[in-house]
N, C-alpha and C positions, 0 to 999 in steps of 0.2 A: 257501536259493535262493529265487528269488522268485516270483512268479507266472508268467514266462516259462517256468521251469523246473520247475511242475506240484509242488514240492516241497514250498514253503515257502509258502501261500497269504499273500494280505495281507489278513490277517481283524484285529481289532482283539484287541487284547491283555487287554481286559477281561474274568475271568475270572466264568464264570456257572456256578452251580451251585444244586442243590437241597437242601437239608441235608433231612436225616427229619424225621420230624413229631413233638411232643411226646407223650409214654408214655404212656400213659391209666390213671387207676387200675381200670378197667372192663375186666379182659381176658380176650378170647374165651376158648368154651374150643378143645383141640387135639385135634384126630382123630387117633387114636395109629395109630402106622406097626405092622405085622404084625410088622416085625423089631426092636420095641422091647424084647421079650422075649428076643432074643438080643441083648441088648447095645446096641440102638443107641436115639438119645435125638431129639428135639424140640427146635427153637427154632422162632420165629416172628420176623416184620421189629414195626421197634418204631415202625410207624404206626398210632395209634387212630385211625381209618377204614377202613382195611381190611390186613387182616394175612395171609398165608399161610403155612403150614408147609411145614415141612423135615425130611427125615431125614438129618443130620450125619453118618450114616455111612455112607448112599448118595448122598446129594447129591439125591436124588431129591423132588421138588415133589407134596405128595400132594394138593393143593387147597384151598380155602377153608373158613378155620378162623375166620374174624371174619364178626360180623355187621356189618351195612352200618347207617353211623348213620343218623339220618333226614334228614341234611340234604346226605349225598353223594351227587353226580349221577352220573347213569348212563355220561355220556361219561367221567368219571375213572375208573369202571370198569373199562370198556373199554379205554383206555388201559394203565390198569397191571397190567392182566391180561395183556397182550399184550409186557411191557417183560422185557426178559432181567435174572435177578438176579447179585449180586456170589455169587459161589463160597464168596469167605472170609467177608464178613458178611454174606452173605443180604441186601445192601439192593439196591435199584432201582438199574440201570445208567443216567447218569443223566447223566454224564460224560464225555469224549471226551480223551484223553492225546495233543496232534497230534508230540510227540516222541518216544513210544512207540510211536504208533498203537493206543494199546488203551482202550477204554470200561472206567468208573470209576464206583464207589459215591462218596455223599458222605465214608464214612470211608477209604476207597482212597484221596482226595486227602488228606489226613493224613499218610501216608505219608512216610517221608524219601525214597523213591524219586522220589515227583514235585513235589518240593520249586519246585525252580526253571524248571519245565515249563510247557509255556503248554497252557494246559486251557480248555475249552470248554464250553457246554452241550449235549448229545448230538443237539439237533435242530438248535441254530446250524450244528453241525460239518456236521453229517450236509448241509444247505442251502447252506453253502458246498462242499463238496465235488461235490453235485449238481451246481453251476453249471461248476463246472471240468472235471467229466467230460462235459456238453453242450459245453463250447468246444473239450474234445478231440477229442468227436463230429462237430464242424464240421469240423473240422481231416482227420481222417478222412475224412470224404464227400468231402472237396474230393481228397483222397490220391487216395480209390477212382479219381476219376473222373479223375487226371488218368493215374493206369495204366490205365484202361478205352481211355483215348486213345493211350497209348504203344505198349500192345498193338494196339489197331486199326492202329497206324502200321505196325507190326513184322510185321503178318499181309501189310499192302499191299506193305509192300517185298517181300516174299516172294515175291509175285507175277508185281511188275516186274520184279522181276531175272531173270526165268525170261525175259520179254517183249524184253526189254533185250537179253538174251543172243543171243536168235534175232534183234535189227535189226543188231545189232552183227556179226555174222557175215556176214549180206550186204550190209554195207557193205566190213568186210575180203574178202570173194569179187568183190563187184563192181568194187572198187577195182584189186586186183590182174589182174581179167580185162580191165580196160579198159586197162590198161598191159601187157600184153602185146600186145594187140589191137593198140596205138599202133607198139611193137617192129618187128610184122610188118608192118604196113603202111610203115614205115620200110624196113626191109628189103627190100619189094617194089619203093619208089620206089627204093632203091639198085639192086637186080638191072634195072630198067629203066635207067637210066642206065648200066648196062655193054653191056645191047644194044646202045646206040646208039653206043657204042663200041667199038674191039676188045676182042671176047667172050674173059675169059680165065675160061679152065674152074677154075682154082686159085683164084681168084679169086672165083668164086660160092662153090663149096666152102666156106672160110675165111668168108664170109657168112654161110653156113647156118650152120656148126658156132657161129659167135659167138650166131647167135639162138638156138640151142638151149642155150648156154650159159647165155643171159638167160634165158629162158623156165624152166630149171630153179633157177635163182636165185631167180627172182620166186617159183615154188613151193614152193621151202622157207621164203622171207619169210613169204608168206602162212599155210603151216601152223604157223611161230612164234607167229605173231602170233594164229592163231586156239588151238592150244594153251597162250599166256597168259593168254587170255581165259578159256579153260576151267576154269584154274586159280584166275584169280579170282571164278569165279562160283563154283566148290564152298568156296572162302572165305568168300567172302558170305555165301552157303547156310548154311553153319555158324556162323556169328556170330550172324545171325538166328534162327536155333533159337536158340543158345542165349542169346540176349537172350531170347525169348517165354517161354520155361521159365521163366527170372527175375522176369520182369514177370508171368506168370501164379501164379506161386509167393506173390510179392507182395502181389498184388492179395488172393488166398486167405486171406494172413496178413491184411489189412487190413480185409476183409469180415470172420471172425471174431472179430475184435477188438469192431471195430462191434455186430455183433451181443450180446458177452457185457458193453459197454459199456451198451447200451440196456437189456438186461434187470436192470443193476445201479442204473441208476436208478430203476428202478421199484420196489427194495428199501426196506423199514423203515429206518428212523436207523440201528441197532447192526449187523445186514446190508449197509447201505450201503458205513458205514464198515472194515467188517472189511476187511484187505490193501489200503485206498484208495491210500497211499502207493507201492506195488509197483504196483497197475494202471496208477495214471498214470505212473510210471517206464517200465514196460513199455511200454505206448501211445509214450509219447517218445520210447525208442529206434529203434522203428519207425517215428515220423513224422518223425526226423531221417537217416533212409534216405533217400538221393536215388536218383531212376531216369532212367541214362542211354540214350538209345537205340544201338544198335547202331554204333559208327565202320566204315563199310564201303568197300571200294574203289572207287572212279568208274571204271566200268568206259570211258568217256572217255578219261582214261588211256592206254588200250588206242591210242596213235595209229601211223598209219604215218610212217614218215619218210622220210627221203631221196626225196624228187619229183623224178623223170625232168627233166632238162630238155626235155625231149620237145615237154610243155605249150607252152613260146615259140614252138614252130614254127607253130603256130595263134593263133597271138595277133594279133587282129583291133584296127584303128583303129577305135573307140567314140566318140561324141559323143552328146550327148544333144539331145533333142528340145521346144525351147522350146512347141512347141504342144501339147504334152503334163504342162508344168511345172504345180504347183502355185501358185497365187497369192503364197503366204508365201515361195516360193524364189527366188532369182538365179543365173544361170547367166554364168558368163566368157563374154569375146568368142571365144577360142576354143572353148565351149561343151564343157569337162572337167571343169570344177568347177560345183558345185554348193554353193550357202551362201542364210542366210534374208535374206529382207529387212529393212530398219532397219522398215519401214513399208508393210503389207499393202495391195496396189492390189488393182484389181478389172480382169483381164481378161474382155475376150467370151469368151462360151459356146463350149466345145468339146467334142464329144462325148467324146475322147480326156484329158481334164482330169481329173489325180484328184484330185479334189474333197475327197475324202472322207479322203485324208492327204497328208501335205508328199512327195509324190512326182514322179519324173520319170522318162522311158520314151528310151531309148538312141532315137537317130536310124535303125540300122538293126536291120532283120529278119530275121529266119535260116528258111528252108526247110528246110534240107540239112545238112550237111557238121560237121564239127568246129571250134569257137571257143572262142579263150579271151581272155580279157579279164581284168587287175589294176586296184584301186581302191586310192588311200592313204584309211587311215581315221585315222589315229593324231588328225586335228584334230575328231572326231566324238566324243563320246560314247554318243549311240545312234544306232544307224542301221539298215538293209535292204539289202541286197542281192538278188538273183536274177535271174529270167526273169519276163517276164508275156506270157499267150497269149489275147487274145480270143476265146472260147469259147463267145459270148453264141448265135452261130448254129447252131452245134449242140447247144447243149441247147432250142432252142427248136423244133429236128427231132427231138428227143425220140431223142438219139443215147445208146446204153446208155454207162456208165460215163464219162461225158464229166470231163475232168480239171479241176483244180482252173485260177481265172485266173492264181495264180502259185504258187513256189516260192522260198520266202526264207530265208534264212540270219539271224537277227536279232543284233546286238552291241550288247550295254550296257556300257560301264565305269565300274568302282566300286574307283577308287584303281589301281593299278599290274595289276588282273586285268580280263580281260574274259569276260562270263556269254554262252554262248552257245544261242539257243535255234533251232531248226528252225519252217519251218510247211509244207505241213499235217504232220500236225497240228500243234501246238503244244507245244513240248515242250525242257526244257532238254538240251542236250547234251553241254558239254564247260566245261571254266572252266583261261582261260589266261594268263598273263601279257601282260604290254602289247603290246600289235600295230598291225604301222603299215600293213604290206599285207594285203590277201585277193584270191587269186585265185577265178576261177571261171570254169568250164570245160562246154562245152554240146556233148553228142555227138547229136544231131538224132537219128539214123537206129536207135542203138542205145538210145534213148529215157535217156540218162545225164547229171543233173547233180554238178558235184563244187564244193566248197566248199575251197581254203586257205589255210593258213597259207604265206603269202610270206618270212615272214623266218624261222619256224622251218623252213621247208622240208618241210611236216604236212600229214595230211590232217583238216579237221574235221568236214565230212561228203560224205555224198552221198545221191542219189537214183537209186533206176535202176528200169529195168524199165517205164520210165512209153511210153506213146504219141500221139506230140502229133499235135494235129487240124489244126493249121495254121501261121501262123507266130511263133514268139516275139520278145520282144525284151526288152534288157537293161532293170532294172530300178534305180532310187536312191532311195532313204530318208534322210530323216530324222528324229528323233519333232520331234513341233510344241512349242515350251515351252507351261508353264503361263502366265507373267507377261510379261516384257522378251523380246525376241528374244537369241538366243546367238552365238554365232561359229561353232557346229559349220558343218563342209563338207568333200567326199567330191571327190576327186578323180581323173580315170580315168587310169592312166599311160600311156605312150606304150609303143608296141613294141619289145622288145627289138630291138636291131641286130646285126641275127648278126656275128661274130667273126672 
């Protein structure tokens, strides 16, 4: 295998060794071993420069039996005092076997065992093997850090899904209480239109009973739809545990590896090399571990369906407001569309001018009452929608909690899906297939906005519980390109015609 695969290094094939040194007729003498008397005998390594003894029948090293000629240095000394000997001839290990894995005397390569073996010199090996357990080291560090990241992710989502859980609940409560709300006031306009008629008592009756019909429908929708949700967050819940577990598991194995890696480089040649083969195998199975993060449910998903046609009955004529446009934009003669211009003019100054992005502000204002209003986007790829409320005079009376100047719905598409994010804050929400309408729906009094889906008949979001200071009004986006102008443009539809 090759150096990718830690196995088979690409070291040169030129085989380096140290043969013994020639016999001296001058030979030390030998410090006899205590158990020489029971049986056991003496050799010595057959280098005249410095020689040591052995006891062949304990293997056992008794010290230095040669004296030192006058001309060997003190670093050779050192050196081969320190070098592990051959078992069976007693020579200096000296050798490295990289298809054995085992360190060799010069007469160990003799052998018919390692005949055809690519052998090294025990500090070449030992030097190339060093390099290769640093680039595994690399490789590792970069491992650790990219699970230090996985887990940091895996702890966050932990979190948000808890947070997630709690917007998502009161958007399904306030969804379902606004459409009830809409029911009964229906209801109410209907029982007034029978005063003014002849009052038939069986008649209201059958009214009532149909809205408590509704009203207990929409409550069981609602606790569907919030016990789906419940379900998939304890899903979630559980995946993400047990993704952290994995990744910390991981991460554990990777760090001690590291660890027993660093302190192996720091070993002698023949320590180095012992089990080198096995570590970097070991090491590569591990570093060919991949770590995926948790696949969890979009709690998004979670959407209502089936919209009331209720919404039409409020469905206000929209136009938009050219002294409030953007420079970069053009508005139709009947002022519903909105699209960029070939070539950005410069209008006079308006206070009401957003400046600041390709936007434009609906012609009328709302105080009061309930409005809904459709936009075609399908010719858009990103765009805005919402409300915007001039708010600039009550925070300047230092009014507590004063509201954000808008509320916007944001759509970007990317091929046949569209990513949808909310502001304030900022945040993704939902990701859906290609979309040509968005409604949105403005309840003044009950402080409620609501975002949908026109052609699936969805809800994709809402806002509630807010309280506006004064008056809003309908809001159009478009992003501004980087380069050439685009053809994106937002169009506001006309009113349903009731049936």
């Amino acid at each position: 295998m090759g150096r990718g695969g830690f196995l088979e290094p690409d070291w040169d094939r030129a085989l380096i060794w140290h043969l013994p040194c020639s016999s001296s007729s001058e030979d030390p003498e030998v410090t006899e071993c205590t158990c020489s008397r029971r049986g056991g005998s003496l050799s010595t390594s057959s280098c005249s420069e410095f020689r040591k003894a052995f006891c062949i029948g304990h293997k056992l090293q008794l010290g230095t039996a040669a004296r030192m000629s006058k001309g060997c240095r003190p670093q050779v000394q050192h050196s081969v005092t320190e070098d592990a000997f051959c078992e069976t001839h007693l020579e200096p290990l000296e050798l490295f076997c990289d298809d054995d894995q085992v360190t060799l005397c010069s007469k160990g390569l003799r052998a018919q065992d390692h005949k055809h073996h690519t052998v090294y010199d025990l500090q070449v090996a030992a030097e190339k093997y060093r390099k290769l357990f640093q680039e595994v080291l690399n490789l590792l560090r970069e491992k650790v850090e990219v699970a230090k990241s996985i887990l940091a992710d895996e702890q966050e989502r932990m979190k948000m899904i808890q947070e997630e859980e709690q917007n998502f609940k009161e958007v399904i409560e306030s969804e379902y209480r606004i459409r009830f709300q809409l029911l009964r006031e229906e209801n109410e306009m209907i029982f007034l239109r029978l005063r003014e008629s002849k009052f038939d008592l069986n008649l209201r009756e059958a009214n009532e009973n149909q809205l408590m019909r509704l009203a207990t429908e929409l409550e069981e929708k609602s606790q569907e739809m919030l016990q789906r949700l419940d379900s998939w967050v304890r899903e979630n819940t559980n995946k993400l545990k047990e993704s952290e577990t994995e990744v910390s598991e991981h991460l554990c194995s990777l760090q001690e590896l590291t660890t027993e890696l660093q302190k192996k480089c720091g070993h002698p040649a023949a320590a180095l090399l012992q089990n080198a083969r096995y570590c970097l195998e070991r090491n590569e199975s591990l570093l060919l571990q991949s770590l995926v993060p948790a696949r969890i449910t979009d709690l998004c998903l979670c959407q209502i369906k089936r919209r009331t046609k209720i919404l039409t009955v409020h469905q206000k004529h929209i136009t938009l407001d050219p002294n409030t446009a953007h420079p970069c934009l053009a508005l139709s003669e009947d002022l519903r569309t909105v699209r960029f211009r070939n070539i950005q003019q410069d209008v006079p100054g308006n206070p009401g001018t957003f400046d600041f992005s390709a936007s434009v502000l609906g012609a009328e204002s709302f105080h009061s009452g309930k409005h809904y209003w459709e936009v075609a986007v399908a010719k858009a790829s990103q765009w805005q929608l919402g409300v915007y409320g001039d708010y600039s005079a009550a925070k300047k009376d230092n009014v507590p909690e004063a509201l954000p100047d808008k509320f916007l719905l944001i759509g970007s598409m990317m091929g046949p899906d569209y990513t949808f994010w909310v502001f304030p804050p900022l945040k993704r929400v939902c990701l859906q297939k290609e979309m040509r309408k968005v409604g949105v729906f403005l309840d003044y009094e009950h402080g409620h906005i609501s975002f949908y889906n026109v052609t699936e008949r969805s809800l994709i979001y809402n806002f509630s519980r807010l309280s506006f200071q004064g008056a809003v009004r309908p809001l159009f986006s478009l992003c501004i390109p980087n380069g050439d102008m685009n053809s994106d443009s937002l169009t506001i539809c006309p009113p349903h015609v009731p049936s």
